[in-house]
Phi, psi and omega in degrees: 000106172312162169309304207302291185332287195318314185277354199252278194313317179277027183229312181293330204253342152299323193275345189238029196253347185138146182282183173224146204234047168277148181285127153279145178155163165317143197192161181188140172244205172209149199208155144190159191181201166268152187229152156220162186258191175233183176282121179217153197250130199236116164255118186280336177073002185233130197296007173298326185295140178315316182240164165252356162238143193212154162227151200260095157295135173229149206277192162283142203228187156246231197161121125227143181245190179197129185258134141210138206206168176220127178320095176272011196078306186261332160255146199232109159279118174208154182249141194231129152227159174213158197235140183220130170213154194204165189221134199282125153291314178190146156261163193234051178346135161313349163259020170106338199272154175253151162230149189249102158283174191262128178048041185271058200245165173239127208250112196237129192248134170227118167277100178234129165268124182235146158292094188244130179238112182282152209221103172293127171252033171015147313322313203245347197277190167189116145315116203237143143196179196177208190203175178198163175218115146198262185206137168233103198297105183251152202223126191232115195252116185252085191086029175062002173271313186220136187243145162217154186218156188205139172272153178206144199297172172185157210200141183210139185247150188233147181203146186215168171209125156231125211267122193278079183340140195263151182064010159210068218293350197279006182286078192233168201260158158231158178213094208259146169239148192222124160252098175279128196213147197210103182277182205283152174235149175249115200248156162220107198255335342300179325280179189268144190226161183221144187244146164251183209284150176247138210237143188232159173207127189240168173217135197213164160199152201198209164194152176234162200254081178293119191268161256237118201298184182245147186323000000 
């Protein structure tokens, strides 16, 4: 069972689990937080290079996103964008050897549409999850010399907890987690390399404003 199948599954087993007793209307948030890569496998394709496949390891990096979307009471529809940046630790050749680079990082911009379904936890919480599909520009900077970037489809599962301020119930504090999957890209710098997908795992907290439904 693939990423996609899971996450199609858990928006489904969500959507009949219960209403949420949130104001329908229009809302926009603000996020920031930690980001981590996975480990991702780079084919260069080109004998300039000593080897031609290599993975790219990364350190822990940060995130900020910014939500705006609208509140159907048990669903939520919103469009997200986010800025992610993280710095390659080391590469890792298929014979073993590491080279650690110098300024070597990766900058990633995502236009994304999401799907959400809320769950009420009396008093104040809400339990969120969901699934969201768009695009992610990625940049791969190599050693501070040369940068090359590509757009790529990307698709993600969201789970969240959010808090409704008491005496300021339309305030509320969040706190999300995203699994991002980015399928593969073709970067050129020269020469062209190709990345397979690369999986984020992001954790953020913020808040959002739910604005005042319409008459």
């Amino acid at each position: 069972m693939n990423a996609k199948t899971l996450l199609l599954g858990a928006a489904a087993s969500i959507a009949i689990a219960g209403p949420a007793s949130a104001a329908q209307g229009w809302y926009a948030g603000l996020e920031g937080g930690t980001n981590w890569v996975q480990k991702v496998d780079i084919d260069t394709g080109n004998t300039t290079f000593a080897v031609t496949d290599l993975s790219a390891h990364f350190n822990t990096g940060w995130a900020l996103l910014g939500t705006v979307g609208y509140d159907f009471g048990t669903l939520r529809v919103e469009f997200e964008a986010g800025y992610r940046d993280n710095t390659i630790s080391s590469f890792t050749t298929t014979g073993g050897f590491v080279a650690t680079p110098t300024n070597a990082d990766l900058d990633e911009v995502t236009l994304m549409g999401n799907v959400l379904f809320d769950v009420s936890l009396p008093p104040n919480f809400v339990l969120s999850f969901g699934a969201g599909l768009g695009a992610d520009d990625v940049t791969l900077k190599a050693a501070g010399t040369s940068s090359a970037s590509n757009w790529s489809f990307a698709y993600q599962g969201i789970a969240g907890l959010s808090y409704s301020l008491p005496g300021a119930p339309r305030w509320e504090l969040t706190m999300t987690y995203r699994y991002l999957v980015v399928d593969d890209t073709t970067l050129t710098f020269p020469p062209t390399i190709t990345t397979d997908n690369i999986t984020k795992h992001t954790l953020t907290v913020g808040f959002r404003n739910d604005f005042a439904p319409p008459p």
